[in-house]
Backbone atoms as SQL, in Angstrom:
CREATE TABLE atoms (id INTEGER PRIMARY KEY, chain TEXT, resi INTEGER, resn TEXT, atom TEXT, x REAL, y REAL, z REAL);
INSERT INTO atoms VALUES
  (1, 'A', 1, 'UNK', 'N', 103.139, 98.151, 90.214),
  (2, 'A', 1, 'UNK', 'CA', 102.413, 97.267, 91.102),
  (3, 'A', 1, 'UNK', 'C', 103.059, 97.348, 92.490),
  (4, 'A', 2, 'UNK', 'N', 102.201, 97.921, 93.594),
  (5, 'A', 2, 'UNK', 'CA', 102.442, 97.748, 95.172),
  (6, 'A', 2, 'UNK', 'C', 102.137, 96.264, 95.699),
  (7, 'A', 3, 'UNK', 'N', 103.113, 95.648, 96.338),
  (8, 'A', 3, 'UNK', 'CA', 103.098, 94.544, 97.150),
  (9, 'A', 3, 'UNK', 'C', 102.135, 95.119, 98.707),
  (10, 'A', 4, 'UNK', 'N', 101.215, 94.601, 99.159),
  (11, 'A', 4, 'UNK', 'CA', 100.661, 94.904, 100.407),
  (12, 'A', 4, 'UNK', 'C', 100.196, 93.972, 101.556),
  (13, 'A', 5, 'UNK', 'N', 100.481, 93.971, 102.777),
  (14, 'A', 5, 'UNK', 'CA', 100.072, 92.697, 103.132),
  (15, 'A', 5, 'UNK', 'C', 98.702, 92.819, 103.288),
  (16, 'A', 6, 'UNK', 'N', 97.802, 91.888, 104.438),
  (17, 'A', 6, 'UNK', 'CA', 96.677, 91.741, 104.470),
  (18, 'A', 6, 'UNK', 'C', 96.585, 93.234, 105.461),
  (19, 'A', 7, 'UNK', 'N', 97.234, 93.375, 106.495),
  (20, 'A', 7, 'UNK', 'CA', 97.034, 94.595, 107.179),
  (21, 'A', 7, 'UNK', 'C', 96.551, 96.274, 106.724),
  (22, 'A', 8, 'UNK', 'N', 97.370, 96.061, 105.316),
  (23, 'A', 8, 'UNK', 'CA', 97.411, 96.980, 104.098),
  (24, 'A', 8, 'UNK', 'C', 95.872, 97.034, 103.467),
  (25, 'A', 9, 'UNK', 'N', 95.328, 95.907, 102.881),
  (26, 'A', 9, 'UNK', 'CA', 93.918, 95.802, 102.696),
  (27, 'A', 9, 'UNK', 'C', 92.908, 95.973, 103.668),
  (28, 'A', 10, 'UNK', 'N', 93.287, 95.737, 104.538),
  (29, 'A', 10, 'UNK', 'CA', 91.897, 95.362, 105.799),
  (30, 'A', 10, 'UNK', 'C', 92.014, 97.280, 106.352),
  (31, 'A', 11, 'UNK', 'N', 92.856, 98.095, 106.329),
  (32, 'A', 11, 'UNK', 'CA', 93.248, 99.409, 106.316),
  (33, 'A', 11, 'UNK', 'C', 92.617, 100.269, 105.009),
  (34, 'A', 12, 'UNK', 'N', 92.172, 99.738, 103.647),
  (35, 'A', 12, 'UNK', 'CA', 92.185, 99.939, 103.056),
  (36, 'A', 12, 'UNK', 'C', 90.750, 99.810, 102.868),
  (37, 'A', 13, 'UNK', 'N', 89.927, 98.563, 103.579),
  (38, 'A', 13, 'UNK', 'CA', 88.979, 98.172, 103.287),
  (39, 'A', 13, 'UNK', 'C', 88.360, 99.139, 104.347),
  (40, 'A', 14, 'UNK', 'N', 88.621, 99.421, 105.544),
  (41, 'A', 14, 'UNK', 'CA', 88.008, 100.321, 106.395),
  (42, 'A', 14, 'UNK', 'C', 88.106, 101.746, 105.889),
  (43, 'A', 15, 'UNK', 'N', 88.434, 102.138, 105.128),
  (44, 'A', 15, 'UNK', 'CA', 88.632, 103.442, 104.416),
  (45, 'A', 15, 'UNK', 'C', 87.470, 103.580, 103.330),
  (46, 'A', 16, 'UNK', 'N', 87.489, 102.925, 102.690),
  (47, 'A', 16, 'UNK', 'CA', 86.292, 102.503, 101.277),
  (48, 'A', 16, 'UNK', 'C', 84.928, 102.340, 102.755),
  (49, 'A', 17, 'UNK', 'N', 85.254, 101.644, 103.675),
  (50, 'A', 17, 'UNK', 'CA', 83.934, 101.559, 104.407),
  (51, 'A', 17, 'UNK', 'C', 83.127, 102.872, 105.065),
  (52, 'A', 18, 'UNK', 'N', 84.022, 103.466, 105.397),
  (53, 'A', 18, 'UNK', 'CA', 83.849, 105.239, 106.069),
  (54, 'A', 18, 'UNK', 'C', 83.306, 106.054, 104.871),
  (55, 'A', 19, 'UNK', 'N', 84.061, 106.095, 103.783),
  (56, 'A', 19, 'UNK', 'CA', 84.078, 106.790, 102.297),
  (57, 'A', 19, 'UNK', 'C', 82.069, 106.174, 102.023),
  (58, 'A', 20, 'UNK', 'N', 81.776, 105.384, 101.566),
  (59, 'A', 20, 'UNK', 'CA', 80.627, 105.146, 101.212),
  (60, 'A', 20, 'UNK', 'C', 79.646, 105.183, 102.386),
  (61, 'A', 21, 'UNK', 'N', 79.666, 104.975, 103.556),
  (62, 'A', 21, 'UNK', 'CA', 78.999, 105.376, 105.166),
  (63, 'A', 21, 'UNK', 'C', 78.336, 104.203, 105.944),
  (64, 'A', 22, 'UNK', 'N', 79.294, 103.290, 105.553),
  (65, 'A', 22, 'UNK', 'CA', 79.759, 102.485, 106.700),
  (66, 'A', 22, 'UNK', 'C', 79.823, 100.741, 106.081),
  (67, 'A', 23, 'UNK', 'N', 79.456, 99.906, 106.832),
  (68, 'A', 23, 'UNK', 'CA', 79.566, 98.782, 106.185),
  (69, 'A', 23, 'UNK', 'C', 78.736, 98.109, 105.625),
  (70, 'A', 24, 'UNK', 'N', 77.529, 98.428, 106.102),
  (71, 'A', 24, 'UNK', 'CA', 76.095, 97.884, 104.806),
  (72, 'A', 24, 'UNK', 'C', 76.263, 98.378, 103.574),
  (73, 'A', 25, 'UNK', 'N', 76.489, 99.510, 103.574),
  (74, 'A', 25, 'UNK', 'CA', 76.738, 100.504, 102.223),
  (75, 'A', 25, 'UNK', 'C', 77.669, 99.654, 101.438),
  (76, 'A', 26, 'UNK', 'N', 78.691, 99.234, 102.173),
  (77, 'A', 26, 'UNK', 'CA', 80.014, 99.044, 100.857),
  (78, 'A', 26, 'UNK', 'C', 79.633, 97.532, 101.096),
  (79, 'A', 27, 'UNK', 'N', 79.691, 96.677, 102.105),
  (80, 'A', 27, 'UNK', 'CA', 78.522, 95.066, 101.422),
  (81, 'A', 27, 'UNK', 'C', 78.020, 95.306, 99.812),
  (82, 'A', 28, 'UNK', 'N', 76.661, 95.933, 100.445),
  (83, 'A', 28, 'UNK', 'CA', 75.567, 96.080, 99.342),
  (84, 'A', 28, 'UNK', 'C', 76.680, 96.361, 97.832),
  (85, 'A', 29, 'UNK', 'N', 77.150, 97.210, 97.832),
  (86, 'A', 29, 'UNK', 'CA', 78.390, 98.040, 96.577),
  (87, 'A', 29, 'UNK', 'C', 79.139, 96.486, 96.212),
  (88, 'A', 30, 'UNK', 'N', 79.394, 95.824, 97.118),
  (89, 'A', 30, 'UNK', 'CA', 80.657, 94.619, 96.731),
  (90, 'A', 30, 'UNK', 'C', 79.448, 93.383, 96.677),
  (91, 'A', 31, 'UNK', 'N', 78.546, 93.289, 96.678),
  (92, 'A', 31, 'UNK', 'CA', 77.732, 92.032, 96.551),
  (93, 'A', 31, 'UNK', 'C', 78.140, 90.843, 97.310),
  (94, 'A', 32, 'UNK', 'N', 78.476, 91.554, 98.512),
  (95, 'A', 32, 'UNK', 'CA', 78.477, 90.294, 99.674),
  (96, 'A', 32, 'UNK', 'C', 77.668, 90.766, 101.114),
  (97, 'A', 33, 'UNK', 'N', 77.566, 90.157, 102.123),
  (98, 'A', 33, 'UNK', 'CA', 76.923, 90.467, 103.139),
  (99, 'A', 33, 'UNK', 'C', 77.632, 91.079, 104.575),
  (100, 'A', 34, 'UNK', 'N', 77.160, 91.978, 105.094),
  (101, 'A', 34, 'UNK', 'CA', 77.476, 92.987, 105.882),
  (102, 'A', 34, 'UNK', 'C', 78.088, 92.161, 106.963),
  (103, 'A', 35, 'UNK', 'N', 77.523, 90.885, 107.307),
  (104, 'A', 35, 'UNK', 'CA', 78.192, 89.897, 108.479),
  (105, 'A', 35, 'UNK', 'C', 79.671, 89.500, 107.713),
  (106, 'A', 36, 'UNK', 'N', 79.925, 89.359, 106.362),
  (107, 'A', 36, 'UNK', 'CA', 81.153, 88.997, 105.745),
  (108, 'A', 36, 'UNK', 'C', 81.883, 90.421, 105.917),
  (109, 'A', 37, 'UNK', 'N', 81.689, 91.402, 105.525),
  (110, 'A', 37, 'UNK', 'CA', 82.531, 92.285, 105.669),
  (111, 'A', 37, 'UNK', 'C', 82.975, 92.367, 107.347),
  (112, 'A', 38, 'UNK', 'N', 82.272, 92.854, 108.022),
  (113, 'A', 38, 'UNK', 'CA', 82.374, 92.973, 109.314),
  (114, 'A', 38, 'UNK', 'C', 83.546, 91.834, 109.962),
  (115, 'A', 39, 'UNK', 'N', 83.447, 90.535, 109.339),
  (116, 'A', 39, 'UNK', 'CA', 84.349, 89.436, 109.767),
  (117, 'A', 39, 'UNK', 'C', 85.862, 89.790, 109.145),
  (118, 'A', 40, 'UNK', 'N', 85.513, 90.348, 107.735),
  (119, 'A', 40, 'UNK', 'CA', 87.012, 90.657, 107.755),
  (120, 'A', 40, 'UNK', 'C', 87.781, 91.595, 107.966),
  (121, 'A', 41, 'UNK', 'N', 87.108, 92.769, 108.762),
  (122, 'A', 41, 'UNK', 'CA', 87.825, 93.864, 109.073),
  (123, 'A', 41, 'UNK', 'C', 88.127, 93.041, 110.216),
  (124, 'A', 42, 'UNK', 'N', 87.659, 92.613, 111.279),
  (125, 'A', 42, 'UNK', 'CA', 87.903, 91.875, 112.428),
  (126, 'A', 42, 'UNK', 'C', 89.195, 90.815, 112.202),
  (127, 'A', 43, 'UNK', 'N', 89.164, 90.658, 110.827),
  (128, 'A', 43, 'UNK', 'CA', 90.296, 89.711, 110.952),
  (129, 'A', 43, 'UNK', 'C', 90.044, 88.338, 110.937),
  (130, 'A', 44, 'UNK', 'N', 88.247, 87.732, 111.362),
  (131, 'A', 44, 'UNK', 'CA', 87.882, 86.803, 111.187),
  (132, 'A', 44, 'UNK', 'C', 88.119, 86.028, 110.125),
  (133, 'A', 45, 'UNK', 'N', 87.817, 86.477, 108.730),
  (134, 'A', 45, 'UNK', 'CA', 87.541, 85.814, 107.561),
  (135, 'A', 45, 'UNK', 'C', 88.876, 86.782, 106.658),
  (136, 'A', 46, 'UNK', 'N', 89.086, 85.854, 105.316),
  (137, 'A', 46, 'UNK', 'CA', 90.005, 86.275, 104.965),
  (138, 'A', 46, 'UNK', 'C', 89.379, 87.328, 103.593),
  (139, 'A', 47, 'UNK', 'N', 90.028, 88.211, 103.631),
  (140, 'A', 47, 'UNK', 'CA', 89.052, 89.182, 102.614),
  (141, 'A', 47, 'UNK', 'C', 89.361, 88.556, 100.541),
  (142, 'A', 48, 'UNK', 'N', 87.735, 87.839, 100.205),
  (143, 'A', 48, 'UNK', 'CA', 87.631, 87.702, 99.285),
  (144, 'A', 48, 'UNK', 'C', 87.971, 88.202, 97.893),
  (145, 'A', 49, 'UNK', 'N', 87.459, 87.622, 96.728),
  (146, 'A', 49, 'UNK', 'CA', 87.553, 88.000, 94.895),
  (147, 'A', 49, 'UNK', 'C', 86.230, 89.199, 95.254),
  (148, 'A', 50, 'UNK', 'N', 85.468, 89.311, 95.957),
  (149, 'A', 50, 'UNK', 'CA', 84.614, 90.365, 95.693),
  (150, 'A', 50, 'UNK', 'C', 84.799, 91.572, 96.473),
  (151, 'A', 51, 'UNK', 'N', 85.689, 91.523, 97.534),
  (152, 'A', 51, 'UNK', 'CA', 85.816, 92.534, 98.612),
  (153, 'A', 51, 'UNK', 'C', 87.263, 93.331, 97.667),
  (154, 'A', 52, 'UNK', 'N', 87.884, 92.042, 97.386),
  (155, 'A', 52, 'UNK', 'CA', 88.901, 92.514, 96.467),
  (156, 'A', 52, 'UNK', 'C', 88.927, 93.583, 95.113),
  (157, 'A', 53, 'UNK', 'N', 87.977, 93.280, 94.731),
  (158, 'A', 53, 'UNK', 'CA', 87.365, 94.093, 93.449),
  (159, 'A', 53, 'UNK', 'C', 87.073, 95.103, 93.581),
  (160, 'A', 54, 'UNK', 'N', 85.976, 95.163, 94.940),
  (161, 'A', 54, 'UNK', 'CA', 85.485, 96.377, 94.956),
  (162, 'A', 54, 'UNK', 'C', 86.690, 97.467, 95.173),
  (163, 'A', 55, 'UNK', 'N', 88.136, 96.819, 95.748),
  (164, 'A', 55, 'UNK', 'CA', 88.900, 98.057, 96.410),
  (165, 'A', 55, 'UNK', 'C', 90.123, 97.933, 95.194),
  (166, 'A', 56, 'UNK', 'N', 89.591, 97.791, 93.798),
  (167, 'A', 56, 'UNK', 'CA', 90.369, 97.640, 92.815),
  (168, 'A', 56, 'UNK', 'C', 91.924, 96.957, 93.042),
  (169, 'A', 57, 'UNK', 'N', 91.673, 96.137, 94.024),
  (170, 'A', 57, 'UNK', 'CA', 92.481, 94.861, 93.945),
  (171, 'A', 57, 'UNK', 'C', 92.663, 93.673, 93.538),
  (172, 'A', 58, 'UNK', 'N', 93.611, 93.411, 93.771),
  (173, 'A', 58, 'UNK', 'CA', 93.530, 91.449, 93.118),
  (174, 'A', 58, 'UNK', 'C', 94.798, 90.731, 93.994),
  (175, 'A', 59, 'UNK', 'N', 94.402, 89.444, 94.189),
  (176, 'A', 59, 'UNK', 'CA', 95.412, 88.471, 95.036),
  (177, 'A', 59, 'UNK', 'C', 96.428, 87.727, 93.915),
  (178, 'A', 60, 'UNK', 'N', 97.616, 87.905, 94.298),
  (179, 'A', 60, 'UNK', 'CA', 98.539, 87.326, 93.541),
  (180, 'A', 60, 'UNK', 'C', 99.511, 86.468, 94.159),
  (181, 'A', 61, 'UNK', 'N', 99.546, 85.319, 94.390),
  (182, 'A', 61, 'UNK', 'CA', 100.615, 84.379, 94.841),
  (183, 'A', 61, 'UNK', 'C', 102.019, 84.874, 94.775),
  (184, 'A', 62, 'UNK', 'N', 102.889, 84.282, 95.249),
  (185, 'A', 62, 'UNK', 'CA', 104.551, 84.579, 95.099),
  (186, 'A', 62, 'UNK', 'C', 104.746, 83.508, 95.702),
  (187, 'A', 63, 'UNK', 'N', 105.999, 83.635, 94.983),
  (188, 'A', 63, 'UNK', 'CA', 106.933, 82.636, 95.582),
  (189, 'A', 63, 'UNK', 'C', 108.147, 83.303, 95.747),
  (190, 'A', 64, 'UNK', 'N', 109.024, 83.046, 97.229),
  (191, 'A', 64, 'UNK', 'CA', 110.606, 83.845, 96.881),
  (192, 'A', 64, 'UNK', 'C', 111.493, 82.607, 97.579),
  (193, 'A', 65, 'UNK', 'N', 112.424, 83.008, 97.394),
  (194, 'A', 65, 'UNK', 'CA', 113.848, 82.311, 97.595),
  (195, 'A', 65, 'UNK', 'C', 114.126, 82.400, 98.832),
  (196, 'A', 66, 'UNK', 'N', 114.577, 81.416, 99.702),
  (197, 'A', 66, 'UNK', 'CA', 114.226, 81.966, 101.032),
  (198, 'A', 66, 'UNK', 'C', 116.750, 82.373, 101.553),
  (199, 'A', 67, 'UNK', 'N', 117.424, 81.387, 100.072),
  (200, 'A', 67, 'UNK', 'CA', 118.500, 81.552, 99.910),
  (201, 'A', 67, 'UNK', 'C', 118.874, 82.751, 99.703),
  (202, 'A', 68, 'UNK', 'N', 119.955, 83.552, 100.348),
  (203, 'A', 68, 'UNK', 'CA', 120.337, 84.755, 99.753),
  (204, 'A', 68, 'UNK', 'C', 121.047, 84.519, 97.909),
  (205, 'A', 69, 'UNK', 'N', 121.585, 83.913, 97.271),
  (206, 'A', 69, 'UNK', 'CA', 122.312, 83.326, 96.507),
  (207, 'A', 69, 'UNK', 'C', 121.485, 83.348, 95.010),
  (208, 'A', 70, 'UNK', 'N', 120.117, 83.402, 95.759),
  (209, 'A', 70, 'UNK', 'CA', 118.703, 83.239, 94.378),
  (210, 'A', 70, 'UNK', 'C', 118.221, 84.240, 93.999);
């Protein structure tokens, strides 16, 4: 399992967007709307459980120690 930040996805998500030919295409593919995608390559909106899926991802919480000692 790769740790990635959001920069990592939204890089990731513009790649899958080029790959299928452009952003209606991969909307339509992820069952959300082309104004949602578009917002989160922009950075607007935070990229969803369905944008997530489509790029065979998933969001996982953490928690870390912010002590060196832990």
């Amino acid at each position: 399992m790769t740790d990635l930040t959001v920069d990592d996805v939204r890089a990731r998500l513009s790649t899958a967007i080029r790959e299928v030919g452009g952003q209606k295409a991969f909307a339509q593919q992820a069952g959300v709307s082309a104004a949602y995608v578009n917002d989160v390559v922009k950075g607007r909106r935070a990229v969803g459980e369905r944008v997530l899926a489509a790029l065979d991802l998933r969001k996982v919480e953490r928690f870390v120690s912010l002590r060196r000692d832990s």
